[in-house]
C-alpha positions as a printed Julia matrix, in Angstrom:
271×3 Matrix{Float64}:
   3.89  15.57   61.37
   5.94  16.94   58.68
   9.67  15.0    58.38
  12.15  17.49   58.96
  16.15  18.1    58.65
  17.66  20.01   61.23
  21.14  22.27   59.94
  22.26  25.07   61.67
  19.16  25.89   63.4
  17.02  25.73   60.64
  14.4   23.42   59.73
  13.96  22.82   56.33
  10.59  20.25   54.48
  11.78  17.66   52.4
  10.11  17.5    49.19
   6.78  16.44   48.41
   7.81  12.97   46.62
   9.8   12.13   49.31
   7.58  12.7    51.9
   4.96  10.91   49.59
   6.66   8.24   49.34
   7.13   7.92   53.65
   3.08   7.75   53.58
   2.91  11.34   55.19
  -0.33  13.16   53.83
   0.84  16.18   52.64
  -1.92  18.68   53.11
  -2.08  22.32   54.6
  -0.28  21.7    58.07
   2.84  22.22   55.76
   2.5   25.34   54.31
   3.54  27.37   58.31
   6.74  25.26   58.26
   7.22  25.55   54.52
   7.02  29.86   55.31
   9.7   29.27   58.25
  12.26  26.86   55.53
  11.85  30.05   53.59
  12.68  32.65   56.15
   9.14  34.73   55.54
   8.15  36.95   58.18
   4.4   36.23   59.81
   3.06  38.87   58.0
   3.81  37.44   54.67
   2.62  33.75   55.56
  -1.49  34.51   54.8
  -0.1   36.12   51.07
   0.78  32.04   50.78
  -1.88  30.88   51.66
  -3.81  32.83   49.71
  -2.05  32.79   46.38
  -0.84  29.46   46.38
  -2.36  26.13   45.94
  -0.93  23.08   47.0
   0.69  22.47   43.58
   2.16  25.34   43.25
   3.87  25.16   46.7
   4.89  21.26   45.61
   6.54  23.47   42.37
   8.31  25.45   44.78
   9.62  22.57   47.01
  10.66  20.45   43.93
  11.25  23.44   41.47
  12.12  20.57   38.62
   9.46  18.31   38.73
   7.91  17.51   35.38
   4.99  15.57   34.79
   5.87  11.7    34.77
   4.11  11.07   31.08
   5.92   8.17   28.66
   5.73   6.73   25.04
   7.25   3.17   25.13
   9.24   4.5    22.58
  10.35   7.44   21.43
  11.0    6.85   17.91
   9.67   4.06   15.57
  11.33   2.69   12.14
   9.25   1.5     9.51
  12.12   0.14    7.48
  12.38   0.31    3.34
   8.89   1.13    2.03
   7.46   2.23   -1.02
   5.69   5.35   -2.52
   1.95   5.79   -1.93
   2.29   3.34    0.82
   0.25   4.26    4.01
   1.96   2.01    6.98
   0.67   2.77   10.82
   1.98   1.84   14.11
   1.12   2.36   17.92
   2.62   3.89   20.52
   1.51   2.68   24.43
   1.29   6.24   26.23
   1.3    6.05   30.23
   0.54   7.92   32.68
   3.08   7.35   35.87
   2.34  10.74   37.66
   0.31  10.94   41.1
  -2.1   12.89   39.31
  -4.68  12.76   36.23
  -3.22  14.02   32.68
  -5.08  15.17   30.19
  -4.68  14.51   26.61
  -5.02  18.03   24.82
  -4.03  18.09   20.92
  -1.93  15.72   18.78
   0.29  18.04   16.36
   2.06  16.17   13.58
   4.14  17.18   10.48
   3.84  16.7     6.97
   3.65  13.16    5.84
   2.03  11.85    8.7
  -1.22  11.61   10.67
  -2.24  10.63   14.49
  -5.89  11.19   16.16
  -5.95  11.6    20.15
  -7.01   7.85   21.51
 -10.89   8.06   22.78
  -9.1    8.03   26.45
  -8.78  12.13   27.01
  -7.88  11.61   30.56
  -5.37   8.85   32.03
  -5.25   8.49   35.73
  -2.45   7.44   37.71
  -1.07   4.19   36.51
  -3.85   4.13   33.19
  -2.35   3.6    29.33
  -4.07   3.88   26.32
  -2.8    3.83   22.62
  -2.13   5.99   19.81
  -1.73   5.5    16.57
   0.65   7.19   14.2
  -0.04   6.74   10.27
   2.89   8.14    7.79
   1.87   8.06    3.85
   4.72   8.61    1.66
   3.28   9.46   -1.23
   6.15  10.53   -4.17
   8.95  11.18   -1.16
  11.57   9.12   -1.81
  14.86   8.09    0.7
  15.14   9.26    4.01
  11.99  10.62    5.79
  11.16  11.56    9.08
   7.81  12.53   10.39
   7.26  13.89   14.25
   4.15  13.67   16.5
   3.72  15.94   19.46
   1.31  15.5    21.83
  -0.06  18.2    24.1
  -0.82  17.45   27.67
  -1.48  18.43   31.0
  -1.87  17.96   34.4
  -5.23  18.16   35.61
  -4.68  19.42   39.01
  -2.04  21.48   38.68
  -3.05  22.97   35.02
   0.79  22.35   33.84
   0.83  21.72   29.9
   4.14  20.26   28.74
   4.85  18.29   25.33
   5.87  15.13   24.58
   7.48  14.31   21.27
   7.41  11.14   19.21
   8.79  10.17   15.68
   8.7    7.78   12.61
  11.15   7.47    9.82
  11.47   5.49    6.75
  13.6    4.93    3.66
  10.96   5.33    0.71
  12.52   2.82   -2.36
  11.11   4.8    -5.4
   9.26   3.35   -8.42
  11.59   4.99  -10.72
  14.09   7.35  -10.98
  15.24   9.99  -13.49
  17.71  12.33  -13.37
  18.14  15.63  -13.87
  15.3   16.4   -11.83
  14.81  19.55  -13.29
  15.13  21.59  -17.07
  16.58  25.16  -17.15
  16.56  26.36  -20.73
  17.16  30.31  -22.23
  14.96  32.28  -23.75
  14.79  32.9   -27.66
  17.18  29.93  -27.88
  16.03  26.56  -29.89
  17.52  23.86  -27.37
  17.0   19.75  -26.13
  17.1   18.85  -23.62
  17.13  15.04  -22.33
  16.2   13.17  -19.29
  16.81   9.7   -18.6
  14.61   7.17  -16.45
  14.94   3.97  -15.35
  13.15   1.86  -13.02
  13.56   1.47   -9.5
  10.73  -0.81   -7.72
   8.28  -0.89  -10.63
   8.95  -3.77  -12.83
   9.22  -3.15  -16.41
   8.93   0.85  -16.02
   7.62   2.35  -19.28
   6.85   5.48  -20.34
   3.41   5.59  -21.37
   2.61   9.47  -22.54
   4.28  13.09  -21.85
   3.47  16.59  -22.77
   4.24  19.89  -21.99
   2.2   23.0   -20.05
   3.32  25.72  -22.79
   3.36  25.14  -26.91
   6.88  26.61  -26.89
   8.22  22.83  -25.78
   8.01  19.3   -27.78
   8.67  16.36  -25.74
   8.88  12.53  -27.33
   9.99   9.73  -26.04
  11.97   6.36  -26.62
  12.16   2.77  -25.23
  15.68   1.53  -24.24
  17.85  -0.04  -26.53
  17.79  -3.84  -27.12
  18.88  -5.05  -23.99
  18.68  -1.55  -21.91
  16.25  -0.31  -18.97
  16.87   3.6   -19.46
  14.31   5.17  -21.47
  15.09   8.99  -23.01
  12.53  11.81  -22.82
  13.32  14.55  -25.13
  12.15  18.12  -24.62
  12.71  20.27  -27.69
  12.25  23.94  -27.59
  11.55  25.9   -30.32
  10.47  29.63  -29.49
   9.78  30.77  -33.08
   9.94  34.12  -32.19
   7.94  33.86  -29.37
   8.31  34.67  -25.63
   7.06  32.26  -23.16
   4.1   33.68  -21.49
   5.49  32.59  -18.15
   8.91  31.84  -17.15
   7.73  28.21  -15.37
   5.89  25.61  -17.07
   6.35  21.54  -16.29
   7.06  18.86  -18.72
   4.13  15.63  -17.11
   4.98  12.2   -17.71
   2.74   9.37  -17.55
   3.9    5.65  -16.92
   2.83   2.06  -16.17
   3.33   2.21  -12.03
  -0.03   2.21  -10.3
   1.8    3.56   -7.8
   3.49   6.8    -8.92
   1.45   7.09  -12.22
   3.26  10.47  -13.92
   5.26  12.42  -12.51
   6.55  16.54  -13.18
   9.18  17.8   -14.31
   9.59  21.44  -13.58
  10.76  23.94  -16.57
  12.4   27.48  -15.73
  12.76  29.69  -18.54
  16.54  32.35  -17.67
  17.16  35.56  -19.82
  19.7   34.46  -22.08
  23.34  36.11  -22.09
């Protein structure tokens, strides 16, 4: 028999978890009394019956039910990393709905990597693991990476999404500053940027040229008793336009890590 509340006259069905949970089967003995909580007439009742499966009526009782999928975590922290590290970690992924989910897609964004676990389908109660990797390559500072997965109910066909994420602070092998050379066109110019190290011991230059014969670039060791080496970029047109107004000044140095780096070049009209 289906539990019932009695207000006014009308008899209402309480919803499917709770009646779930009071051992009552719910099967299709409670679609009638389901038609009369909803005031149908008769002649609507087969049009229910007909068009709606049990799930959909237990979406109707309990309009915001959600699949009961969970991530032991939501969000993990690797900590202070370096460049071109790789680092991985798992996440224990549970199923704690009444009814099969399965595992559809993994989407992630740039920087990191996860693979659906060789479990596709988790039944009530089941876990299984996934494993996120994040590679930081030349990022540097702050960095956050997200994982969605893709999932859904087997029975009742929902798909819903269930996000996770990893973060890190990437310590870099070296810095230099500016970042970037903006020089005009026509004009002889130098331009100099400074690095020094960061997590590579005893940074050093080791080589550096330039993608367009317009620009000269040298470089020098620190003073006696220094860390910050100079790179200097010398432009000298000669009469000559740039055939493009990009080009990138690559430097090459001692970290097996980040070996070179590039420094982009933007060529402005000059006024």
């Amino acid at each position: 028999m289906c539990p019932t509340v009695g207000s006014g006259g009308i008899t209402r069905c309480l919803s499917w978890s709770h009646a779930h949970s009071k051992g009552v089967k719910y099967d299709t003995a409670w679609l009638p009394i389901f038609c009369v909580s909803r005031g149908m007439a008769v002649d609507r009742w087969p049009s229910v019956f007909s068009r709606f499966g049990l799930d959909a009526l237990r979406r109707w009782l309990v309009p915001n039910d959600t699949l009961q999928f969970v991530a032991d975590r939501s969000r993990h922290d690797f900590g202070d990393i370096r460049q071109a590290e790789v680092v991985k970690t798992e996440f224990v992924l549970t199923n704690r709905d009444r009814e099969p989910i399965e595992l559809v897609t993994v989407q992630s964004s740039c920087g990191c990597t996860a693979a659906l676990p060789k479990e596709k389908v988790l039944q009530p109660g089941q876990s299984t693991r996934l494993t996120v990797q994040m590679s930081t390559g030349t990022a540097r500072g702050e960095q956050l990476s997200t994982v969605q997965i893709v999932y859904r109910g087997v029975n009742s066909g929902r798909q819903e999404y269930l996000p996770l994420q990893v973060s890190a602070h990437v310590k870099p092998e070296f810095l230099y500053a500016p970042s970037a050379i903006v020089l005009p066109v026509g004009r002889p110019n130098r331009f100099v940027v400074n690095f020094w190290p960061g997590e590579q011991p005893e940074f050093q230059i080791t080589g550096a040229r330039a993608t367009t014969p317009e620009l000269f670039v040298t470089w020098a060791p620190p003073l006696s008793g220094g860390t910050v080496w100079a790179l200097q970029v010398q432009y000298q047109p000669e009469g000559r336009t740039p055939a493009t107004d990009r080009a990138e000044v690559i430097v090459t140095t001692n970290s097996k890590r980040r070996p070179q780096c590039s420094i982009p070049v933007t060529f402005v009209d000059a006024k």
